[in-house]
C-alpha positions in Angstrom: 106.6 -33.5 17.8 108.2 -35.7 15.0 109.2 -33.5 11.8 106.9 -34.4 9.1 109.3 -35.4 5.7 109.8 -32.7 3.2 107.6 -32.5 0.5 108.9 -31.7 -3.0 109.5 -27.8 -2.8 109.1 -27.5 1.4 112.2 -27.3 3.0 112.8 -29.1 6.8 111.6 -27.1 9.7 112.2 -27.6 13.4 109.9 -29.7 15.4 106.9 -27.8 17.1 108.0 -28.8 21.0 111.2 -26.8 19.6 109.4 -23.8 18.4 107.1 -23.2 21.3 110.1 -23.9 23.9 111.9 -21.5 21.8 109.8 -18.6 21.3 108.6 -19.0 25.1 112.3 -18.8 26.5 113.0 -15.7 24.0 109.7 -14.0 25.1 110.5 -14.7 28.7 113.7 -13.5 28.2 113.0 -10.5 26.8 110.1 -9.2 29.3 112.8 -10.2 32.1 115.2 -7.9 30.5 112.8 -5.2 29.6 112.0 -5.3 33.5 115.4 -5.3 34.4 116.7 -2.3 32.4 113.6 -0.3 33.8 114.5 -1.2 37.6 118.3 -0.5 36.7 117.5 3.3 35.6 115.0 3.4 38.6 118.1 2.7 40.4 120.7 4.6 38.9 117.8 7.9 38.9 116.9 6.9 43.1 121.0 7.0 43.6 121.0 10.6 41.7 118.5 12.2 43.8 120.0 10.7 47.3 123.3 11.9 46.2 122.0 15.7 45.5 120.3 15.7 48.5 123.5 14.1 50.5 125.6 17.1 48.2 123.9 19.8 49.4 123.3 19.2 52.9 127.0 18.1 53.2 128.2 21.6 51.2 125.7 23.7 53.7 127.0 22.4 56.9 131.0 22.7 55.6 130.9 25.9 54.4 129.2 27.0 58.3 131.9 25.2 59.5 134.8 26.3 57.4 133.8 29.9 58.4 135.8 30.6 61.2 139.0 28.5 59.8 138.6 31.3 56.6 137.8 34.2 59.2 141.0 33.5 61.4 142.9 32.2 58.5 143.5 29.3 60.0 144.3 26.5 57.1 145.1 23.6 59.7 141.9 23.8 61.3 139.9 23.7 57.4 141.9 20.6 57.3 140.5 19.2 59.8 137.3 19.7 58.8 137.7 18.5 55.2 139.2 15.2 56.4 136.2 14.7 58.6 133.9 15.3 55.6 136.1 13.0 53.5 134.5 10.4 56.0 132.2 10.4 53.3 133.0 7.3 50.5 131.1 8.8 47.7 132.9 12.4 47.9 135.9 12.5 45.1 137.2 16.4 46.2 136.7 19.1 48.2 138.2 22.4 47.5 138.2 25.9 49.3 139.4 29.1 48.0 139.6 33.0 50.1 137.8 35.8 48.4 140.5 36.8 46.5 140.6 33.3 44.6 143.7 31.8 46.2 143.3 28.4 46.9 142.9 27.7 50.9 142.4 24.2 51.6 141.7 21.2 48.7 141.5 17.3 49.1 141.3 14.8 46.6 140.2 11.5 46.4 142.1 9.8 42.7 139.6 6.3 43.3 137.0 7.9 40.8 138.7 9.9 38.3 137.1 8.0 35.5 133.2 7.8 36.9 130.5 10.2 36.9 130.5 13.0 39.5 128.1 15.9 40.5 129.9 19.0 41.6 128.0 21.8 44.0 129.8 25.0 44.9 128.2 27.2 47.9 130.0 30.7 49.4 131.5 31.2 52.8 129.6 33.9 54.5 130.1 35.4 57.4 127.9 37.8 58.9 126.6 39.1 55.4 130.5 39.2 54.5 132.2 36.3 51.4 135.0 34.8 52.8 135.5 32.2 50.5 134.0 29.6 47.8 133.6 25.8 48.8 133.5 23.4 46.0 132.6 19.7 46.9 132.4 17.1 44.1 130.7 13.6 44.8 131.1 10.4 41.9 127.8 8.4 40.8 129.7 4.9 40.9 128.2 3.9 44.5 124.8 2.4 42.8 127.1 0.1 40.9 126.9 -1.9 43.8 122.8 -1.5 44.2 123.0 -2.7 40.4 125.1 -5.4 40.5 123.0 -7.3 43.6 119.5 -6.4 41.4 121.4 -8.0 38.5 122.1 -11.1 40.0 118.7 -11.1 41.8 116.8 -10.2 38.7 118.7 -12.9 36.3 118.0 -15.6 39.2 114.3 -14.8 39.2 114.2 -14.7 35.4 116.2 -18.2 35.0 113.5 -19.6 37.4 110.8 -18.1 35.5 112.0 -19.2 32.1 112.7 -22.9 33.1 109.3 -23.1 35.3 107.3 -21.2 32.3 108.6 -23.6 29.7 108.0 -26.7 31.8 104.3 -25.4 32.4 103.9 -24.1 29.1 105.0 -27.2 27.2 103.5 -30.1 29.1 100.1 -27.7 28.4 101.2 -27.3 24.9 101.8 -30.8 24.8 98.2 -31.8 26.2 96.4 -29.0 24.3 97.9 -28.4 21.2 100.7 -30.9 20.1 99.1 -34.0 20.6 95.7 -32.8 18.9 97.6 -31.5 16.2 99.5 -34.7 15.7 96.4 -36.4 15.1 95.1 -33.9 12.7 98.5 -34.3 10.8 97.8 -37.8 10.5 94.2 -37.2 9.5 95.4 -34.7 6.7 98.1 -37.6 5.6 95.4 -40.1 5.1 93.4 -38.3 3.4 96.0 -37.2 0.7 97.0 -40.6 0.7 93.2 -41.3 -0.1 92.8 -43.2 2.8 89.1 -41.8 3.0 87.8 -44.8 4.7 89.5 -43.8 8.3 87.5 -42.0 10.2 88.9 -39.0 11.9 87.7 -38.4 15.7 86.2 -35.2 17.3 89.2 -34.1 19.8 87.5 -31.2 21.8 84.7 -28.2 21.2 88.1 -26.4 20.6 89.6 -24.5 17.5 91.4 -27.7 16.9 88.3 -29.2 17.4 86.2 -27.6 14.9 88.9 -28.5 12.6 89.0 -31.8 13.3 84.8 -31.7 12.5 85.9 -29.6 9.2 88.3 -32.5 8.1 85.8 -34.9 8.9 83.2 -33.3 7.1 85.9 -32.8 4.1 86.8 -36.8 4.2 82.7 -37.4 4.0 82.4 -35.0 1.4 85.1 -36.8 -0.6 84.4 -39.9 -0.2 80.7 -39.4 -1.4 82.5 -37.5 -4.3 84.5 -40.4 -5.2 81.9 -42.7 -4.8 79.7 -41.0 -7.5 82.5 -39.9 -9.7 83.1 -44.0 -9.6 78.9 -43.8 -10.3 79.5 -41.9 -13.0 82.5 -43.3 -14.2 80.7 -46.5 -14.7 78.0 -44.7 -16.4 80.2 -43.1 -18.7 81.8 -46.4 -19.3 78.9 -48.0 -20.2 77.5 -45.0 -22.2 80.9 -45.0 -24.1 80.6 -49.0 -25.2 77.1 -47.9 -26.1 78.4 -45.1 -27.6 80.9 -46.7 -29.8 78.2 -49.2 -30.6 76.1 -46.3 -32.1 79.1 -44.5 -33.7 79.8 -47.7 -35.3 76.2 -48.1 -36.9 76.1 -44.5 -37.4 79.7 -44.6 -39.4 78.4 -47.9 -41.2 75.0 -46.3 -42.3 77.0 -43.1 -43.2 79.4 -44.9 -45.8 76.3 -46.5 -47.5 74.6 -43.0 -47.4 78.3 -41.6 -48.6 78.2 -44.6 -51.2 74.9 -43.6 -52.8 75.3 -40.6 -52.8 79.0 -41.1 -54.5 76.9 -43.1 -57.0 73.8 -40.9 -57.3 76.4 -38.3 -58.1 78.5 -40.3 -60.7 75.3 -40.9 -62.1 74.2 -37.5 -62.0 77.8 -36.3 -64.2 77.2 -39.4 -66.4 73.5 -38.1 -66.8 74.8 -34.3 -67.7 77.6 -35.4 -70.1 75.0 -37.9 -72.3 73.0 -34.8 -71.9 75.4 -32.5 -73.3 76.7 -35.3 -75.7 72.7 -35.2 -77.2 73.0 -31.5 -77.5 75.8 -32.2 -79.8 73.9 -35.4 -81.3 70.6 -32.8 -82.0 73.3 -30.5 -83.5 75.0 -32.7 -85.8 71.4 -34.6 -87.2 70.3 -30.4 -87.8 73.8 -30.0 -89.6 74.0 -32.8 -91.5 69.9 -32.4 -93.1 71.9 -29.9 -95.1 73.9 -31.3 -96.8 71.9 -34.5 -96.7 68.9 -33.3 -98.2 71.4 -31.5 -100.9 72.7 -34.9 -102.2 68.9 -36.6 -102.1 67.4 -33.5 -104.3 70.4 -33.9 -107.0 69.6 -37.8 -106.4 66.3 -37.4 -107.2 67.1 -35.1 -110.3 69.9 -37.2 -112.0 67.7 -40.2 -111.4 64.7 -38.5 -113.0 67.3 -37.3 -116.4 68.0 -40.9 -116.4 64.5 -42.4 -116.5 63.9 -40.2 -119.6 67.2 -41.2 -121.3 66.4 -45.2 -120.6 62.8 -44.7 -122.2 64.6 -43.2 -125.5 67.5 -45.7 -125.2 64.3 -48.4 -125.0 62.3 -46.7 -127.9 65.6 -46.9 -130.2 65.3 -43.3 -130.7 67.8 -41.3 -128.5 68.4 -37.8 -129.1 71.9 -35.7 -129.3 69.6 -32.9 -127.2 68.7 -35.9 -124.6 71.7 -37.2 -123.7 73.5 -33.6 -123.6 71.1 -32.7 -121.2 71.5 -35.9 -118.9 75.2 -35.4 -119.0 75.0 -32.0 -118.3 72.8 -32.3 -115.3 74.7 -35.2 -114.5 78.2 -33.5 -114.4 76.6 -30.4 -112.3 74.5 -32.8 -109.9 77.7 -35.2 -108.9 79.5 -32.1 -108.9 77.0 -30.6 -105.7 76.6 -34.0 -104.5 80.5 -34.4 -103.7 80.2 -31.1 -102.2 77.4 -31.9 -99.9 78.7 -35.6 -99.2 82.4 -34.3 -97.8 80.6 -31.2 -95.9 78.7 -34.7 -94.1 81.7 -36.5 -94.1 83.6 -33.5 -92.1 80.9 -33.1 -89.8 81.0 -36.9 -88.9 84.5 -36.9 -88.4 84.2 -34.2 -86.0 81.3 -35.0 -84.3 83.7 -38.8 -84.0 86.1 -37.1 -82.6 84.2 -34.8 -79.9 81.8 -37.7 -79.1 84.7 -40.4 -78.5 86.8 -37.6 -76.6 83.4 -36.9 -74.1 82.6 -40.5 -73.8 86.3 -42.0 -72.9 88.2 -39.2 -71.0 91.1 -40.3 -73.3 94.5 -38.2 -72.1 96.2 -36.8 -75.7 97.9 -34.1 -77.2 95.6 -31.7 -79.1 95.3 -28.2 -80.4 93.1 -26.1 -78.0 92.0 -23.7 -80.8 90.9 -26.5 -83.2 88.9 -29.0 -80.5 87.4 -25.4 -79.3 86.2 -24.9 -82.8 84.7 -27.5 -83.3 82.8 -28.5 -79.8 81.4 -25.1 -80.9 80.3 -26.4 -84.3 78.8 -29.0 -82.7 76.8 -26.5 -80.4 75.9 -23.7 -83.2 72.3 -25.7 -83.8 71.1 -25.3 -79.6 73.2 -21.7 -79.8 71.1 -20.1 -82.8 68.0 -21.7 -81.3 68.6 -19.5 -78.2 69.1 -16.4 -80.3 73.2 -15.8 -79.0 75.6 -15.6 -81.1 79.6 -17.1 -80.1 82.6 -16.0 -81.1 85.6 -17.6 -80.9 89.0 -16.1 -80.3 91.9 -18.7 -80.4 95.7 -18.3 -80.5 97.5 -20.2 -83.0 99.6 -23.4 -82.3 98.0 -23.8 -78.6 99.2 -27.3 -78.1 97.8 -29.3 -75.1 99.1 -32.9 -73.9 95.4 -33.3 -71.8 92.2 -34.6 -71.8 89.9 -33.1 -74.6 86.8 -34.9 -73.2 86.6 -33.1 -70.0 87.6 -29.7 -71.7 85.1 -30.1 -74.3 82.3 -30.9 -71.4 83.8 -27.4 -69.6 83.0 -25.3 -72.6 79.8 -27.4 -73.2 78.1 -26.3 -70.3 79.6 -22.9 -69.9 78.1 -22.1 -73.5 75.1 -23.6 -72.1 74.8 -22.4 -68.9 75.6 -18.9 -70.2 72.8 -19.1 -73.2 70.3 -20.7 -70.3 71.1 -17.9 -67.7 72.3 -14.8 -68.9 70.1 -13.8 -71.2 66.2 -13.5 -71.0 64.0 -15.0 -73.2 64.4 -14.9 -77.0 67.0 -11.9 -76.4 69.9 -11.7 -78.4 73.5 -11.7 -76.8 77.3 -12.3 -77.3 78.6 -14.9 -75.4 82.8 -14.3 -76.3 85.4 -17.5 -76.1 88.9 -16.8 -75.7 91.7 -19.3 -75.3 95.0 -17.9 -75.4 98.7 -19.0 -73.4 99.1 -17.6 -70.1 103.1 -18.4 -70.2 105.4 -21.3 -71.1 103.1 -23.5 -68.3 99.7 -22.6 -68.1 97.3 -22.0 -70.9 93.5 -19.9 -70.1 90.5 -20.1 -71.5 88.0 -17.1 -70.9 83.5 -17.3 -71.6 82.3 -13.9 -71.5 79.3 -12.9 -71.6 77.2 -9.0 -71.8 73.9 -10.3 -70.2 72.5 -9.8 -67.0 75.3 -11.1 -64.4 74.9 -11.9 -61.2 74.9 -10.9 -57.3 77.7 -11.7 -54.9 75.0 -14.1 -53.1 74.5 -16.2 -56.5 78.0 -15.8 -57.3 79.6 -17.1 -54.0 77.0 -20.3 -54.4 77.6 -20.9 -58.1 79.5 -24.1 -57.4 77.2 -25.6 -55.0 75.9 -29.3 -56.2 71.9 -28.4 -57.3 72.0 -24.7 -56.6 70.4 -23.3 -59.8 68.2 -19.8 -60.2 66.6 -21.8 -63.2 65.0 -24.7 -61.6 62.2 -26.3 -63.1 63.3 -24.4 -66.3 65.6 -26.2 -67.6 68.6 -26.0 -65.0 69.8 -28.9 -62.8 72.1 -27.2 -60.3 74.9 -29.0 -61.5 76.9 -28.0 -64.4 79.1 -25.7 -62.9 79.5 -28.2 -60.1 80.9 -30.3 -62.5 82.7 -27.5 -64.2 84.6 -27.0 -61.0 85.1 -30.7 -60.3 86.6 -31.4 -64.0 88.2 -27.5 -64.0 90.0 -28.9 -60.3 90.6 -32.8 -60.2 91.2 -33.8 -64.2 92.6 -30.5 -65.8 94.4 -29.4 -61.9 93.4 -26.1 -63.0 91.9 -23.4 -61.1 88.3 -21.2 -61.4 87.3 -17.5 -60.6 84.0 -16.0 -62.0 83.3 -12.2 -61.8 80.1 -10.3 -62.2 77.8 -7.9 -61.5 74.3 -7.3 -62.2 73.4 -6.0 -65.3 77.2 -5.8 -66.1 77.7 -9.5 -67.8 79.5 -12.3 -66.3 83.2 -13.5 -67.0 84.4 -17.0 -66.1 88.2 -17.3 -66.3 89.9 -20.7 -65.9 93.6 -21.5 -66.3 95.0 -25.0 -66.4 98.3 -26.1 -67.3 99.2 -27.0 -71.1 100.5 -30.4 -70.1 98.0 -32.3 -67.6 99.7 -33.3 -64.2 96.6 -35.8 -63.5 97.7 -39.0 -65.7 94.3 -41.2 -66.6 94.4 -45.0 -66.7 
């Protein structure tokens, strides 16, 4: 069987013909060997036992005959009797000693001084009297011969076994296995390749052959995988062109949604400033009847001193008294009219300047204290209506480079929004105003107010667009929207409010003194 190439990461193993003849030959080996070993101590214990038995029967029938040598003392004729026992090749020494211990007769053989040897010693008796000791010593090495014919019968037998096994064994391994699994190899390749259209062919009603049916099944499976996921594909193709038709109508109806609603909301802030721009308007006509209505009465009066002096002047009779009295009155009445004519004249000029700076969004530098003051004069009218009272605190010499518009329009609807919502009805209240320098950047201005605050719901949703507790009295849910959005994007300021229920309300909002948003 061919080696299949490496994949990335698998490392090159030996062909399968290889393995199999391998591990047969090492198998075969090793049960020939196990065998062998067992037959060669079978051996070696069968030599044992034939040599003990051979030991003793030759030690019983030397010591009978060595008797009458030892009885007559006769050494020549123990000899004798040893040599003939030394007939015996396996017998290394015999030795023979008298009753006193003194050696008698002895022969050695020096062949198997280095082997193995059992040694048996039997007594010389003669008629119930010790004569002597025999001691006969016989060496192991004779089944080295036995072993060394087994060995080279056993490794003949076990060559033929191996060579004969692996023939058998491979050309069946060959038929049964190798081949098959060839073609499953194949089959595998093909279908990692994707080659799902080649069929792969039932081998037998084997192992291999139910895997061959798996892999078959596995390639039908696939390919009727594939051919929907190409089924879907297609559908998801043609849903996505759909799809970006859609998203494209959706995105275009969205931007004109987006659009109106970008209008609908420019129109809503243009709506709130001309609403807080006629608050001011109401509050400048109440504040100018004053003084208006002033200059009209001494108007009326002077004009009235007059008709009387003309009639005297006309009757040729005019009186010192007369025309004291019209001078007088006249003196006194121009006098108040001045008065009440630059009071009108400085409420103009500052309801000019708050109305131009509200209407244009015009960047300059101005005095926070002063344009404070007087968007509050212009609000004291609505204020007093709603029984508050305002009170302005103001550091000196607060110079701004900003827009006044957009500040004015912040305090506008704070004032308002804290008369409309703090406060119940016709209840008086302090609403405080603070403006005041943070540090050599940043200036603050703080609206306070002791009414009746708010909950963390209301006051986490404060800046939502059209969230009001007041609707359909007089709120629109926008004012502090736009408070945030001027506050944020014109002064690039910042806005926290704080409150609690029954504990007032405090907005604070810091911006820096000179505007980093420059206006066209």
């Amino acid at each position: 069987m061919n080696p299949r190439p490496s994949d990335h990461g698998i490392k090159s193993a030996l062909p399968l013909r290889a393995v199999i003849a391998i591990t047969v030959a090492v198998g075969i080996a090793l049960a020939s060997a196990l065998v062998y070993l067992e037959e060669a101590t079978r051996i070696e214990q069968e030599h044992t036992v034939n040599l003990q038995v051979e030991l003793k029967r030759l030690t019983t029938l030397t010591s009978l005959a060595l008797r009458e040598s030892l009885w007559q003392f006769v050494p020549q004729q123990a000899d004798s009797i040893i040599e003939a026992a030394f007939v015996n090749p396996d017998i290394t020494s015999i030795k023979v000693v008298e009753g006193a211990g003194s050696p008698f007769a002895s022969k050695t053989r020096n062949d198997f001084q280095d082997e193995k040897s059992l040694t048996l010693k039997q007594d010389i008796v003669r008629d119930g009297v010790k004569l002597g000791q025999l001691t006969i010593s016989m060496t192991t090495a004779g089944y080295r011969q036995k072993l060394k014919a087994v060995t080279i019968r056993y490794g003949r037998a076990g060559l033929l076994i191996i060579v004969g096994s692996l023939l058998f064994i491979l050309i069946v391994m060959h038929r049964r296995f190798v081949c098959p699994m060839d073609q499953l190899v194949e089959a595998s390749q093909n279908l990692a390749q994707g080659k799902l259209e080649i069929p792969i062919q039932a081998i037998r009603n084997d192992e291999l052959g139910i895997l061959a049916q798996s892999l078959e099944e596995t390639r039908k499976s696939l390919l009727d995988l594939f051919s929907k996921v190409e089924q879907r594909n297609a559908e998801l193709k043609d849903m996505n062109e759909h799809l970006e038709q859609r998203v494209e109508e959706r995105t275009r109806s969205l931007e004109e949604t987006l659009q109106t609603l970008n209008r609908a909301q420019q129109d809503m802030i243009q709506t709130e400033k001309l609403a807080s721009l006629g608050r001011v308007v109401a509050g400048v006509a109440h504040e100018l009847n004053t003084p208006i209505g002033n200059a009209l009465l001494v108007a009326s009066t002077i004009n009235g001193d007059l008709k009387e002096l003309r009639t005297e002047v006309d009757s040729g009779n005019i009186r010192r008294s007369t025309l004291s009295k019209v001078l007088n009155h006249s003196q006194l009445g121009f006098d108040i009219f001045f008065s009440n004519l630059e009071r009108a004249a400085r409420i103009v000029g500052d309801f000019k300047q708050v109305a131009v700076d509200q209407t244009s969004e015009q960047r300059r530098q101005f005095n926070l204290g002063n344009v404070s003051s007087e968007i509050l004069t212009m609000l004291n009218p609505a204020i007093r209506k709603t029984g508050c009272t305002v009170h302005l605190q103001a550091e000196p010499d607060l110079l701004c480079d900003s827009f006044p518009g957009p500040y004015g329009q912040v305090l506008n609807n704070l004032i308002m929004n804290a008369a409309l919502h703090a406060f119940a009805d016709d209840s008086a209240g302090l609403i405080l105003v603070k403006v005041r320098r943070l540090n050599a950047e940043d200036v603050q201005l703080i609206v306070s107010d002791d009414g009746a605050g708010m909950d963390e719901d209301v006051r986490k949703q404060i800046f939502d667009p059209f969230f009001t507790t007041k609707m359909g009295n007089g709120g629109t849910g926008l004012g502090m929207n736009i408070v945030y959005g001027i506050v944020v994007r014109i002064l690039g300021g910042t806005i926290t409010v704080s409150s609690e229920l029954n504990k007032g309300t405090e907005i604070l909002i810091t911006f820096p003194s000179v505007s980093p948003v420059m206006k066209a």
